[in-house]
mmCIF file of the N, C-alpha and C atoms, coordinates in Angstrom:
data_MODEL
# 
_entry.id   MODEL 
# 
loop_
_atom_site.group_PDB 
_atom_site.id 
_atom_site.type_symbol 
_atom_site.label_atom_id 
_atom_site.label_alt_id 
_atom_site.label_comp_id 
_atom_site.label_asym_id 
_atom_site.label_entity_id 
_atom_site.label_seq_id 
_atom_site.pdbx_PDB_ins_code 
_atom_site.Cartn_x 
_atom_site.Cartn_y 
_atom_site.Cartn_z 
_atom_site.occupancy 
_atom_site.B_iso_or_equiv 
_atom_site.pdbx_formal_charge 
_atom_site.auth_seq_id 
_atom_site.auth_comp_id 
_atom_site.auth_asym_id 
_atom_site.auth_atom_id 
_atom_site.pdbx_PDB_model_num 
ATOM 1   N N  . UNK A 1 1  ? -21.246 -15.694 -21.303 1.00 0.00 ? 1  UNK A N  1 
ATOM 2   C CA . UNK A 1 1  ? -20.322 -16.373 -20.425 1.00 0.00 ? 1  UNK A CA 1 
ATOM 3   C C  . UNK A 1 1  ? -21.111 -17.097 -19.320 1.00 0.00 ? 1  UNK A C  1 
ATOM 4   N N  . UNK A 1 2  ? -22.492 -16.436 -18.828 1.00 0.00 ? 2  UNK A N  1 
ATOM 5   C CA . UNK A 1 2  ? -23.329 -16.698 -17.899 1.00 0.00 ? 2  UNK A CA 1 
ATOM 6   C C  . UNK A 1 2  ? -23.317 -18.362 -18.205 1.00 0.00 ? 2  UNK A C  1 
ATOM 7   N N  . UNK A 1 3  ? -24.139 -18.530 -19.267 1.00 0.00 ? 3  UNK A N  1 
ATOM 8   C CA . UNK A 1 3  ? -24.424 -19.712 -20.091 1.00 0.00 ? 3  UNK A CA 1 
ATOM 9   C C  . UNK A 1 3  ? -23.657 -20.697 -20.197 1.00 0.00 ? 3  UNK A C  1 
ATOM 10  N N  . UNK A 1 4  ? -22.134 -19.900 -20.770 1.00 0.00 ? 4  UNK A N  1 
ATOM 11  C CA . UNK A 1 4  ? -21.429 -20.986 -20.503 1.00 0.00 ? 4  UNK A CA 1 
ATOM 12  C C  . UNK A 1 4  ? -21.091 -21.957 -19.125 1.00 0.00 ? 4  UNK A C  1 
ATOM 13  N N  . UNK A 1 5  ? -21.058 -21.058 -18.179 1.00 0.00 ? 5  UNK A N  1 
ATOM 14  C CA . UNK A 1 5  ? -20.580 -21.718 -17.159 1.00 0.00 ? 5  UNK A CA 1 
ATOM 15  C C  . UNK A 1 5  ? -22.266 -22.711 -16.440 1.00 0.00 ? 5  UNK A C  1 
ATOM 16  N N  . UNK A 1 6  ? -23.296 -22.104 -16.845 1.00 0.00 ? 6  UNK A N  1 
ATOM 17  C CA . UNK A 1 6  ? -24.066 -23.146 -16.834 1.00 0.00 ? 6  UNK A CA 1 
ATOM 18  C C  . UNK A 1 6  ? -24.489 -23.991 -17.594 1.00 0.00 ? 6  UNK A C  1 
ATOM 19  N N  . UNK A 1 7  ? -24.127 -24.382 -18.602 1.00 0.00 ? 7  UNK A N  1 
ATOM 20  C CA . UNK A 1 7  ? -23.296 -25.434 -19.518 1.00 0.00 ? 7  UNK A CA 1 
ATOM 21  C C  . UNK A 1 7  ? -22.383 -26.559 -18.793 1.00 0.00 ? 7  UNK A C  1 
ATOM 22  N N  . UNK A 1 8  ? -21.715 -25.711 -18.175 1.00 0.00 ? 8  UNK A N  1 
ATOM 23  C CA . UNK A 1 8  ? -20.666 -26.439 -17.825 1.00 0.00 ? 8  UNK A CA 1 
ATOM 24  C C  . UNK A 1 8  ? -21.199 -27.640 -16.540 1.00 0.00 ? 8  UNK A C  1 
ATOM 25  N N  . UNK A 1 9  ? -22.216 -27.391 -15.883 1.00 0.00 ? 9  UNK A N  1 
ATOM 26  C CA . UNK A 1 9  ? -22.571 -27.625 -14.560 1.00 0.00 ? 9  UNK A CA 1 
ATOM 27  C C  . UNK A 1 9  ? -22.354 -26.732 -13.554 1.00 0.00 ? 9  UNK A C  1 
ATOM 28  N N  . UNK A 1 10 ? -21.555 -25.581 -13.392 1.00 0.00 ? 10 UNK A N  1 
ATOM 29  C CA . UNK A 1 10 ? -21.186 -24.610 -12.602 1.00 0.00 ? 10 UNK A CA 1 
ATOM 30  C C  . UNK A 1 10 ? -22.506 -24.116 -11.707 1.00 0.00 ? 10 UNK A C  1 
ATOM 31  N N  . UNK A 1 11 ? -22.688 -24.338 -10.540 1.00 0.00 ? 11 UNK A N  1 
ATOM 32  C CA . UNK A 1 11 ? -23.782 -23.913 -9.614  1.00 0.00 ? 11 UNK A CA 1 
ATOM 33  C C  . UNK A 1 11 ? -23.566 -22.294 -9.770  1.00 0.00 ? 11 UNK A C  1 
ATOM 34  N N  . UNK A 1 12 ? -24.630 -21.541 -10.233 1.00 0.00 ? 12 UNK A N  1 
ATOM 35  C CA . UNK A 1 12 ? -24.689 -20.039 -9.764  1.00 0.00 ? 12 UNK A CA 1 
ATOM 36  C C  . UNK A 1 12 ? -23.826 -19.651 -8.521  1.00 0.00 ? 12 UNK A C  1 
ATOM 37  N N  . UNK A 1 13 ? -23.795 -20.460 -7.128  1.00 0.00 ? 13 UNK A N  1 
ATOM 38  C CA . UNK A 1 13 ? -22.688 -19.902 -6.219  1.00 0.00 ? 13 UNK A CA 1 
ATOM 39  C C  . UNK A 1 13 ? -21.481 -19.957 -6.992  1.00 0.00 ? 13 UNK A C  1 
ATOM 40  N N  . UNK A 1 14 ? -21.285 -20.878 -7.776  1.00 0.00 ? 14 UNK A N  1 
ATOM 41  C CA . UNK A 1 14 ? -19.792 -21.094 -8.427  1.00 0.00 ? 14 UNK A CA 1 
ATOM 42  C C  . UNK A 1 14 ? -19.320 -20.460 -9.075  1.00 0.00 ? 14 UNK A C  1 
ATOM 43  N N  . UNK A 1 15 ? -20.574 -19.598 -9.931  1.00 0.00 ? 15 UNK A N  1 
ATOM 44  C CA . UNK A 1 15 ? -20.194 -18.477 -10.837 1.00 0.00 ? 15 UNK A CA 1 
ATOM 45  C C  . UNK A 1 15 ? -20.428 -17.385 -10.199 1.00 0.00 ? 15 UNK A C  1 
ATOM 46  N N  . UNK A 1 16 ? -20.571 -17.002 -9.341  1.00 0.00 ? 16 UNK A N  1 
ATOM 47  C CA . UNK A 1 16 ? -20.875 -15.757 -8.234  1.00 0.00 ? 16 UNK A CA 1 
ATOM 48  C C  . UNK A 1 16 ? -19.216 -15.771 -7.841  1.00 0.00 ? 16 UNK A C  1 
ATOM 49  N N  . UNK A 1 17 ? -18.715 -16.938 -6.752  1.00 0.00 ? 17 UNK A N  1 
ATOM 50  C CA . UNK A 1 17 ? -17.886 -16.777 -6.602  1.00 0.00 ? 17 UNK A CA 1 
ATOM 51  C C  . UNK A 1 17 ? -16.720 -16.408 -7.708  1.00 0.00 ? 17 UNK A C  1 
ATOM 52  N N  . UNK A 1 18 ? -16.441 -17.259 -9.108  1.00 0.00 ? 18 UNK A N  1 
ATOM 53  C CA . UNK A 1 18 ? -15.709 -16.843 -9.983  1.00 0.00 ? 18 UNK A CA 1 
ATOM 54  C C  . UNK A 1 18 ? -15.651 -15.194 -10.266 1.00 0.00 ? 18 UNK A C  1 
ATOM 55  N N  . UNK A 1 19 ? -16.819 -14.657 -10.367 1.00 0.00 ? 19 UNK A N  1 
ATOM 56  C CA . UNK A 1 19 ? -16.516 -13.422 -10.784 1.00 0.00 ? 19 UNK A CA 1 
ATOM 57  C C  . UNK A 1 19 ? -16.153 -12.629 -9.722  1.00 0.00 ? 19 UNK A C  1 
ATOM 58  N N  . UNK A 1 20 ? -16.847 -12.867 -8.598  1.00 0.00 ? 20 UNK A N  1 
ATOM 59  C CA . UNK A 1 20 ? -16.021 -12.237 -7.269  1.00 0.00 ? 20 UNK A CA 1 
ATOM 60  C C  . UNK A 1 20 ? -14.576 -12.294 -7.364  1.00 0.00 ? 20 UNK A C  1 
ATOM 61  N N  . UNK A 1 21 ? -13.580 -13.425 -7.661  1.00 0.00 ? 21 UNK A N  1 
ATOM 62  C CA . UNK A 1 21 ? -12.201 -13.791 -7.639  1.00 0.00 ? 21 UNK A CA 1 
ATOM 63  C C  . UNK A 1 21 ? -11.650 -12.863 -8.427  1.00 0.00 ? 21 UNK A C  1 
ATOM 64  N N  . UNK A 1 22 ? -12.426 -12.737 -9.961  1.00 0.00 ? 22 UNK A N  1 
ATOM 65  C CA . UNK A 1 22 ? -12.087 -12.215 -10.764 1.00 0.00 ? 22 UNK A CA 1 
ATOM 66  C C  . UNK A 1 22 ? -11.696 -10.828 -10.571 1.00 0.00 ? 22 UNK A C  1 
ATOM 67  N N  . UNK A 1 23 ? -12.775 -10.340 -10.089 1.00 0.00 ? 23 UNK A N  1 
ATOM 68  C CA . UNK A 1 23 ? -12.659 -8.824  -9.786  1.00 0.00 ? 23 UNK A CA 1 
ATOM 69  C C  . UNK A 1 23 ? -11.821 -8.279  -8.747  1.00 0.00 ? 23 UNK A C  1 
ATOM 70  N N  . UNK A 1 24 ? -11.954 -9.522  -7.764  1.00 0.00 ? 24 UNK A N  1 
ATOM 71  C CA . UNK A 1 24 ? -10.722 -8.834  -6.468  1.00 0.00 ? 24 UNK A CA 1 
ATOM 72  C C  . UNK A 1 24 ? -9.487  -9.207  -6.883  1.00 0.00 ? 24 UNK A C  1 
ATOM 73  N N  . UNK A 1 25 ? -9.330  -9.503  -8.182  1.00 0.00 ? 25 UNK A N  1 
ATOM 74  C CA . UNK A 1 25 ? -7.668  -9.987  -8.482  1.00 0.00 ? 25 UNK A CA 1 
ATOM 75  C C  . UNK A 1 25 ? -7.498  -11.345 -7.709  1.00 0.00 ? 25 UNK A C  1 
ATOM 76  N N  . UNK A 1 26 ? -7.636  -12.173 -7.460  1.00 0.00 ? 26 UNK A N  1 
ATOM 77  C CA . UNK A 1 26 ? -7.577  -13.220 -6.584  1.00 0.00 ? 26 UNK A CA 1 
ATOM 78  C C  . UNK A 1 26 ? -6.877  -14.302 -7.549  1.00 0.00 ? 26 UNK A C  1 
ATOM 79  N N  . UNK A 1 27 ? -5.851  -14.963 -7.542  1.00 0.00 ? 27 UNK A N  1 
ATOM 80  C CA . UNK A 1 27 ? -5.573  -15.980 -8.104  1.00 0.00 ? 27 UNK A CA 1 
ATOM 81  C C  . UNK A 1 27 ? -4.962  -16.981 -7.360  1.00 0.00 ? 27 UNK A C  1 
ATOM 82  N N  . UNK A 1 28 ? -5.207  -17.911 -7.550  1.00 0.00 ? 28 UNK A N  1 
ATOM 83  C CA . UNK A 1 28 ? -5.251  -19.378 -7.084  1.00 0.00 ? 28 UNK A CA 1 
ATOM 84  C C  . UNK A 1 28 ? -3.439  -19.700 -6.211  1.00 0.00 ? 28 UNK A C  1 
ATOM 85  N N  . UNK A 1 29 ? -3.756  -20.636 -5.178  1.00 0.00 ? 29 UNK A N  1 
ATOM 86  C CA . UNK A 1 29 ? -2.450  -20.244 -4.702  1.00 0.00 ? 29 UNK A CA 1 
ATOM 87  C C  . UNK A 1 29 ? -1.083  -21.164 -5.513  1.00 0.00 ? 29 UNK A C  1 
ATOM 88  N N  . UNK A 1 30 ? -1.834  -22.275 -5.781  1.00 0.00 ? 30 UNK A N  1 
ATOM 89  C CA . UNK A 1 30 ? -1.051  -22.792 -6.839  1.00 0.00 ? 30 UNK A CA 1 
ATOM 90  C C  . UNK A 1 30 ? -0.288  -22.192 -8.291  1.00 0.00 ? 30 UNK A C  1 
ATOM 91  N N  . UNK A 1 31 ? -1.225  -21.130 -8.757  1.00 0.00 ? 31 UNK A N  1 
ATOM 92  C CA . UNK A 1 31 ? -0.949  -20.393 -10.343 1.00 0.00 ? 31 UNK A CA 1 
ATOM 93  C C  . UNK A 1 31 ? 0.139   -19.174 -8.897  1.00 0.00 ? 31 UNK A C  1 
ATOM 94  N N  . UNK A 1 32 ? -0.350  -18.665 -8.224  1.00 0.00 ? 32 UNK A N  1 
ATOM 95  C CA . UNK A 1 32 ? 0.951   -18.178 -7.046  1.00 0.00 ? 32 UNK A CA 1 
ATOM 96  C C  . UNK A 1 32 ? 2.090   -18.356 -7.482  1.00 0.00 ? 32 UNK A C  1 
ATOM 97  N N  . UNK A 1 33 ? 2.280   -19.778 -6.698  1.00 0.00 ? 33 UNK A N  1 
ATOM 98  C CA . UNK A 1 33 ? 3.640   -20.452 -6.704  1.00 0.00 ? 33 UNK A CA 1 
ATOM 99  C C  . UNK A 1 33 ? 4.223   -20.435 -8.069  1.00 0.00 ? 33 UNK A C  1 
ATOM 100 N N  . UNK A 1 34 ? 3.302   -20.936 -8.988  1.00 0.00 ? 34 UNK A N  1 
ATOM 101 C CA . UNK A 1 34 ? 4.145   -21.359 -10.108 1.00 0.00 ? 34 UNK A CA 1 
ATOM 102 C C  . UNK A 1 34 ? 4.410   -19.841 -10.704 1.00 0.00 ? 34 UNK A C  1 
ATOM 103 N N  . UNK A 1 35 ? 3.687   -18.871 -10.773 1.00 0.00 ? 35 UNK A N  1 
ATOM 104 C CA . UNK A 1 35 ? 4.428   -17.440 -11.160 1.00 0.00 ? 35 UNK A CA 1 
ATOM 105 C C  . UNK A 1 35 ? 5.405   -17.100 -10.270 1.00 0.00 ? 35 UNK A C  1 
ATOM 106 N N  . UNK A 1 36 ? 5.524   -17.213 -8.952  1.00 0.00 ? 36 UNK A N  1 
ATOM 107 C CA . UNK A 1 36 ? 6.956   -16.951 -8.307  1.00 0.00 ? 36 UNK A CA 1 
ATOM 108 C C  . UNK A 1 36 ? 8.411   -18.026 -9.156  1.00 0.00 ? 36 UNK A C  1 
ATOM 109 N N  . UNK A 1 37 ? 8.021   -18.819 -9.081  1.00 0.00 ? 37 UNK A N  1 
ATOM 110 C CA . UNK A 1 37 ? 8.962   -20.113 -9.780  1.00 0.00 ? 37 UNK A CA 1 
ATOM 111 C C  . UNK A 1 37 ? 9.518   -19.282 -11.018 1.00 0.00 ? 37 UNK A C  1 
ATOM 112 N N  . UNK A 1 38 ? 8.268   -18.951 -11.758 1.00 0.00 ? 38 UNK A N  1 
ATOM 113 C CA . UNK A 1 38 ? 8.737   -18.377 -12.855 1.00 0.00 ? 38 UNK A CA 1 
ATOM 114 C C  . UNK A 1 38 ? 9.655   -16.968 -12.652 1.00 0.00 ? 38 UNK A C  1 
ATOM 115 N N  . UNK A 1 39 ? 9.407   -16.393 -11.931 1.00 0.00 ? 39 UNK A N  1 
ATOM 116 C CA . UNK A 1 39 ? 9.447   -14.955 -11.829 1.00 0.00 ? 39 UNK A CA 1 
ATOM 117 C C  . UNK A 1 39 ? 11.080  -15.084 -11.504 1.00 0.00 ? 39 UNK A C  1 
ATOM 118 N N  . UNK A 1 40 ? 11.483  -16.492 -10.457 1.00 0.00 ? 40 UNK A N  1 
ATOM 119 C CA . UNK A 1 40 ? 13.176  -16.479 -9.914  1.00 0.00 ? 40 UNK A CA 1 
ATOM 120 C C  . UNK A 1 40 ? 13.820  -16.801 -10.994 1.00 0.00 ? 40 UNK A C  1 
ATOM 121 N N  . UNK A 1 41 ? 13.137  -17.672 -11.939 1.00 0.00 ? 41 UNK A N  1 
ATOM 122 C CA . UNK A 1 41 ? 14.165  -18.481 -13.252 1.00 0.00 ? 41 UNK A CA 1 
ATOM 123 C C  . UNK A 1 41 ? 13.995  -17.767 -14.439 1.00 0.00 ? 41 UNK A C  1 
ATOM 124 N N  . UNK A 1 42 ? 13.134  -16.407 -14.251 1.00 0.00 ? 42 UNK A N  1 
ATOM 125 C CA . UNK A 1 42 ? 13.318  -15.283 -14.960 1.00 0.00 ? 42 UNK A CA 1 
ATOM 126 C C  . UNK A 1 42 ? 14.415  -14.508 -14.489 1.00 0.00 ? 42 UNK A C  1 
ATOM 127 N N  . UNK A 1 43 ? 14.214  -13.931 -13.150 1.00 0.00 ? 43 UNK A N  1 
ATOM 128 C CA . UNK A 1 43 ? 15.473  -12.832 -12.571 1.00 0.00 ? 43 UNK A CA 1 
ATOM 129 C C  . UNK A 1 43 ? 17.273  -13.210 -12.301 1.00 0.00 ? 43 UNK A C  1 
ATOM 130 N N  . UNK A 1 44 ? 16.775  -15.608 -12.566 1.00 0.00 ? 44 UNK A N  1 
ATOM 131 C CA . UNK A 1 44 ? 18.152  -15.864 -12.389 1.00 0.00 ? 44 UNK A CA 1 
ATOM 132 C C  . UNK A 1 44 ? 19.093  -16.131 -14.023 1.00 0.00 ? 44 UNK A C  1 
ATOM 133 N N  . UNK A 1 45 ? 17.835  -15.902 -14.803 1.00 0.00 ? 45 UNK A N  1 
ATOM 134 C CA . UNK A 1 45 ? 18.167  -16.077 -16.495 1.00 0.00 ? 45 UNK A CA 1 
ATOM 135 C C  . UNK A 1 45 ? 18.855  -14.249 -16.377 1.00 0.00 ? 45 UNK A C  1 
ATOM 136 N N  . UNK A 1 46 ? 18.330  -13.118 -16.436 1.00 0.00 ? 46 UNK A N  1 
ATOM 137 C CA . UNK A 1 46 ? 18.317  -11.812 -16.640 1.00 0.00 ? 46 UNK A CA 1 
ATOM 138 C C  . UNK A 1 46 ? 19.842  -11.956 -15.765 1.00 0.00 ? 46 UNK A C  1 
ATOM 139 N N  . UNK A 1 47 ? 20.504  -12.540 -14.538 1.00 0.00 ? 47 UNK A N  1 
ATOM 140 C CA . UNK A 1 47 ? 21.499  -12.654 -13.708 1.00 0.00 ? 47 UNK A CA 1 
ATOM 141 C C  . UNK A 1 47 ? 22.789  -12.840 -14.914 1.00 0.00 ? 47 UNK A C  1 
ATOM 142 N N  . UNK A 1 48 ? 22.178  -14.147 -15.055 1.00 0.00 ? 48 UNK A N  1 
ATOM 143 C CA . UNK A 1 48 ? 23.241  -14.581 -16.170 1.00 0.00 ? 48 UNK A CA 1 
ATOM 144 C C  . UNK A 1 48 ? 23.250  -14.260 -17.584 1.00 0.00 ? 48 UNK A C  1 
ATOM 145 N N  . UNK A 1 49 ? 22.669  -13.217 -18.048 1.00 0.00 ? 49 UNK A N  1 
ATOM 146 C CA . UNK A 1 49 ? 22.845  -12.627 -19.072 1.00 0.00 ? 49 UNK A CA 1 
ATOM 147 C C  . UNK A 1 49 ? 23.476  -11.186 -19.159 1.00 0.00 ? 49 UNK A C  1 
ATOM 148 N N  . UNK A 1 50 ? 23.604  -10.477 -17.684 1.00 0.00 ? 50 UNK A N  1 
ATOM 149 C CA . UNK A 1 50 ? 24.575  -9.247  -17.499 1.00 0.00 ? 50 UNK A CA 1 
ATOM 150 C C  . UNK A 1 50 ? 25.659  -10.131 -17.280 1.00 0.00 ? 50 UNK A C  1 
ATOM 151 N N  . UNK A 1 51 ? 25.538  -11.150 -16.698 1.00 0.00 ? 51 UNK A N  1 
ATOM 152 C CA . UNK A 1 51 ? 27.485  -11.327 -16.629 1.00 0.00 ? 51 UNK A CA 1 
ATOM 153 C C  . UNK A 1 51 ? 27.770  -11.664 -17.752 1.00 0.00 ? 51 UNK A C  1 
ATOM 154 N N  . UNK A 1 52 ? 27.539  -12.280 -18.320 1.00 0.00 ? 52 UNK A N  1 
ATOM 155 C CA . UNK A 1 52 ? 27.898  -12.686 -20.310 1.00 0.00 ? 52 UNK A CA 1 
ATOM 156 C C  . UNK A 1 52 ? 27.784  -11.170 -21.032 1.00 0.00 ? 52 UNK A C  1 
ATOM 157 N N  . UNK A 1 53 ? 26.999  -10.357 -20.635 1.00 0.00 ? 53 UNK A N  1 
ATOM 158 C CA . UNK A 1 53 ? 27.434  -8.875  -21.265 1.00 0.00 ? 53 UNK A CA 1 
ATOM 159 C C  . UNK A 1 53 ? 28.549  -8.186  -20.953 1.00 0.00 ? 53 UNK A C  1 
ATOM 160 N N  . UNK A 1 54 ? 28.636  -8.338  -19.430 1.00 0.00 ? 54 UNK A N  1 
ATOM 161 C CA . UNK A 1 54 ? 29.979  -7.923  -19.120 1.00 0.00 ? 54 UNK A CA 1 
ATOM 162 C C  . UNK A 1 54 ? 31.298  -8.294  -19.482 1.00 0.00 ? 54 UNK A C  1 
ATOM 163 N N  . UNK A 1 55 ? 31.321  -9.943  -19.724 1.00 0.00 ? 55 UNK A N  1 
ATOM 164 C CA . UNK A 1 55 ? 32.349  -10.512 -20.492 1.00 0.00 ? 55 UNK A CA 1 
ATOM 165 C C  . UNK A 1 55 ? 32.709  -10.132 -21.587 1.00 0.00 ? 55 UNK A C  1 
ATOM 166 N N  . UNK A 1 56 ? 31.264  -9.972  -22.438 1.00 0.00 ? 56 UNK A N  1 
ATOM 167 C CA . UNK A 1 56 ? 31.792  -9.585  -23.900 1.00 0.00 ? 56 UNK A CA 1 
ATOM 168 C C  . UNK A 1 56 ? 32.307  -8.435  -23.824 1.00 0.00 ? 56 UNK A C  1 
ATOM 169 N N  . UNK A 1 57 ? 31.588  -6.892  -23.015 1.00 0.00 ? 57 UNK A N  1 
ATOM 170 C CA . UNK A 1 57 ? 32.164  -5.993  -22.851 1.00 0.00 ? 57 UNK A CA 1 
ATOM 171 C C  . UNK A 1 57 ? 33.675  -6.027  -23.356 1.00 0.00 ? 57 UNK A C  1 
ATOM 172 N N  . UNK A 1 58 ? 33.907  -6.814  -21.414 1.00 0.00 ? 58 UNK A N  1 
ATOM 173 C CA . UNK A 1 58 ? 35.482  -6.850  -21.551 1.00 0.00 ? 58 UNK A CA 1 
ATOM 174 C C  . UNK A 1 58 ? 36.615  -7.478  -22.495 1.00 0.00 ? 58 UNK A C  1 
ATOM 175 N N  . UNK A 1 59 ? 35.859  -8.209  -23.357 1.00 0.00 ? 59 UNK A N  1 
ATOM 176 C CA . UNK A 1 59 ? 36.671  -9.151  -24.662 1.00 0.00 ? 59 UNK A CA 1 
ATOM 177 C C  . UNK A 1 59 ? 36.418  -7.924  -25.241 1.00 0.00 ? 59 UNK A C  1 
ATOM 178 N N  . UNK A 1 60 ? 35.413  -7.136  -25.815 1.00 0.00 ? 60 UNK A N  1 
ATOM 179 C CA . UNK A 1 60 ? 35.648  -6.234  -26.967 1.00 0.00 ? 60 UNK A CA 1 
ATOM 180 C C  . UNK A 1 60 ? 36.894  -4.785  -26.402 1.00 0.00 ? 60 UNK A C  1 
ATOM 181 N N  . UNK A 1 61 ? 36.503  -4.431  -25.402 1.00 0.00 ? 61 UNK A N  1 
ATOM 182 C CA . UNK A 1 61 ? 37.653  -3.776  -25.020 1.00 0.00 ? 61 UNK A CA 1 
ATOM 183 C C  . UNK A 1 61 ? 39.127  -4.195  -24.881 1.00 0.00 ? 61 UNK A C  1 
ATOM 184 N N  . UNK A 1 62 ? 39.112  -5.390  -24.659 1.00 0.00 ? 62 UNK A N  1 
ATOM 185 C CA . UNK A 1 62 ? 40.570  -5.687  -25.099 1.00 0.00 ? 62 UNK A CA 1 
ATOM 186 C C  . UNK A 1 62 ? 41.064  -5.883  -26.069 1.00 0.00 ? 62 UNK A C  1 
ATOM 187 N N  . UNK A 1 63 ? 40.187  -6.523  -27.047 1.00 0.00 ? 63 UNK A N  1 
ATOM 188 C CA . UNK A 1 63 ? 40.455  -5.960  -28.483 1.00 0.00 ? 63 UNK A CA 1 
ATOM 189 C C  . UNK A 1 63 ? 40.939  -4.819  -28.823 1.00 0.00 ? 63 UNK A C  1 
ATOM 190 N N  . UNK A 1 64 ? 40.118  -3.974  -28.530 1.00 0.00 ? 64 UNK A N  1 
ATOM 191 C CA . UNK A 1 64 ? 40.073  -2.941  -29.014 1.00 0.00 ? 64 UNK A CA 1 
ATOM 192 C C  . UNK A 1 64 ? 41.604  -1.970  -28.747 1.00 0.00 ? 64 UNK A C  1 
ATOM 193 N N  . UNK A 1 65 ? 41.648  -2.265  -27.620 1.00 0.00 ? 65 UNK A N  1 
ATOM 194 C CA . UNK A 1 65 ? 43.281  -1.854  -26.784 1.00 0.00 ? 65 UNK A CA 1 
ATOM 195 C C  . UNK A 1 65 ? 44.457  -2.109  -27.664 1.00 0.00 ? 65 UNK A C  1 
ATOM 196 N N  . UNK A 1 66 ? 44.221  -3.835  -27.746 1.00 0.00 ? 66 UNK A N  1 
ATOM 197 C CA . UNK A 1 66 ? 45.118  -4.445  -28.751 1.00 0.00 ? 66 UNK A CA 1 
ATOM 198 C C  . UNK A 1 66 ? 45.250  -4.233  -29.641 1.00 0.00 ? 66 UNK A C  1 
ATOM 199 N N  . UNK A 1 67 ? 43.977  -3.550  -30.410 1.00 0.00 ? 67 UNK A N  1 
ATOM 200 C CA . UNK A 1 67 ? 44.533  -2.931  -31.521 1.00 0.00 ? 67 UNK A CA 1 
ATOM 201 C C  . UNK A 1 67 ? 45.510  -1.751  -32.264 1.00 0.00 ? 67 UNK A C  1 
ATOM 202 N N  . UNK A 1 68 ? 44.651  -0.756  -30.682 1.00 0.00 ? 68 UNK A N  1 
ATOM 203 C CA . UNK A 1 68 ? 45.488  0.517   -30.999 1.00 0.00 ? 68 UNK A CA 1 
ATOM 204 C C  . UNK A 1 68 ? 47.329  0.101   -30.243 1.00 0.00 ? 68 UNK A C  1 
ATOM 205 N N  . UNK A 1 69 ? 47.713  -0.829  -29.390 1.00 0.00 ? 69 UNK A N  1 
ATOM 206 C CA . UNK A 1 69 ? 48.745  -1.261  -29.245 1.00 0.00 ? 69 UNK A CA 1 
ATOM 207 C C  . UNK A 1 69 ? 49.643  -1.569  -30.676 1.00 0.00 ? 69 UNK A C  1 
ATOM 208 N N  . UNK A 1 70 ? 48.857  -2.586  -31.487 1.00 0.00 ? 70 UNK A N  1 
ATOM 209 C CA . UNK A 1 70 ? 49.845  -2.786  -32.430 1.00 0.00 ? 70 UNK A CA 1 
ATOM 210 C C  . UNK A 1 70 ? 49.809  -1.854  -33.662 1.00 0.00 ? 70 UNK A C  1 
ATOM 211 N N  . UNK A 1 71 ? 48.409  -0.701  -33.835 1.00 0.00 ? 71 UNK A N  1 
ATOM 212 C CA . UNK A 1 71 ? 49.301  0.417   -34.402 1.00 0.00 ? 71 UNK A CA 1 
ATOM 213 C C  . UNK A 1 71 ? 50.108  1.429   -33.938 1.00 0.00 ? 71 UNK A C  1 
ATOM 214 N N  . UNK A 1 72 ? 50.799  1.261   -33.175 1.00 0.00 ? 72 UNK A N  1 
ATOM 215 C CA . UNK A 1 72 ? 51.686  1.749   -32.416 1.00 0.00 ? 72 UNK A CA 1 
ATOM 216 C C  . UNK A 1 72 ? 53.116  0.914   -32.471 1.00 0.00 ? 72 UNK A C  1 
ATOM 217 N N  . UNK A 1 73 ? 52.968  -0.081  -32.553 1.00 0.00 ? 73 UNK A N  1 
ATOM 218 C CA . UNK A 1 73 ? 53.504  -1.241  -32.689 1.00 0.00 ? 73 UNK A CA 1 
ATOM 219 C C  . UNK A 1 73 ? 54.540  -1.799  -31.235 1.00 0.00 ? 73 UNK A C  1 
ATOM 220 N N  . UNK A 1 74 ? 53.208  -2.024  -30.300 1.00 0.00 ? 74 UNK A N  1 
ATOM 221 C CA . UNK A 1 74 ? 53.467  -2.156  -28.711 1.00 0.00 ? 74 UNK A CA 1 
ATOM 222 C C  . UNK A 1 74 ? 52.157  -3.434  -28.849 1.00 0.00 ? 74 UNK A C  1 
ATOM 223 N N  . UNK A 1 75 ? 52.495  -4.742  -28.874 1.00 0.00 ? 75 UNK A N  1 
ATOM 224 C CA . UNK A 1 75 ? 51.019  -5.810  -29.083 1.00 0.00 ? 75 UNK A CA 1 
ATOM 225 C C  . UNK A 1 75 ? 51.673  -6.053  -27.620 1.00 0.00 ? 75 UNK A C  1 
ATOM 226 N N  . UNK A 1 76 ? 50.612  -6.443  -27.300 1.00 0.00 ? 76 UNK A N  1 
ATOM 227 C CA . UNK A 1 76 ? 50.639  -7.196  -25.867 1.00 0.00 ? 76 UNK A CA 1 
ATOM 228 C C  . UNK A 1 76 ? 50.870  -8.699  -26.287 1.00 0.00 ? 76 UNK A C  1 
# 
């Protein structure tokens, strides 16, 4: 990897610093942002997929009501 990055042109400080970043967990403040971005239009997708569960919930339970209504023969 050494190699590579002096391949690349990467000054030894450059690869000193990289692996420093690396190791303290450090990521860029830009890759930041864009994982927060992601992280809301993840938690606001997961939002709108309990309320569509809950809907269906409540459609299958009313079915289900309705059914035992009309063997009874009480349909809503």
């Amino acid at each position: 990897m050494y190699n590579f990055f002096l391949g690349s042109g990467a000054t030894e400080n450059d690869i000193e610093s990289f692996i420093t970043n690396i190791n303290s967990g450090y990521i860029p403040r830009g890759n930041l942002e864009e994982k927060q971005e992601i992280d809301d239009q993840i938690k606001e997708a997961d939002a709108i997929l309990q309320t569509k569960n809950v809907k269906i919930k409540t459609i299958n339970e009313y079915t289900k009501l309705n059914e035992k209504l009309g063997k009874h023969g009480l349909e809503s």
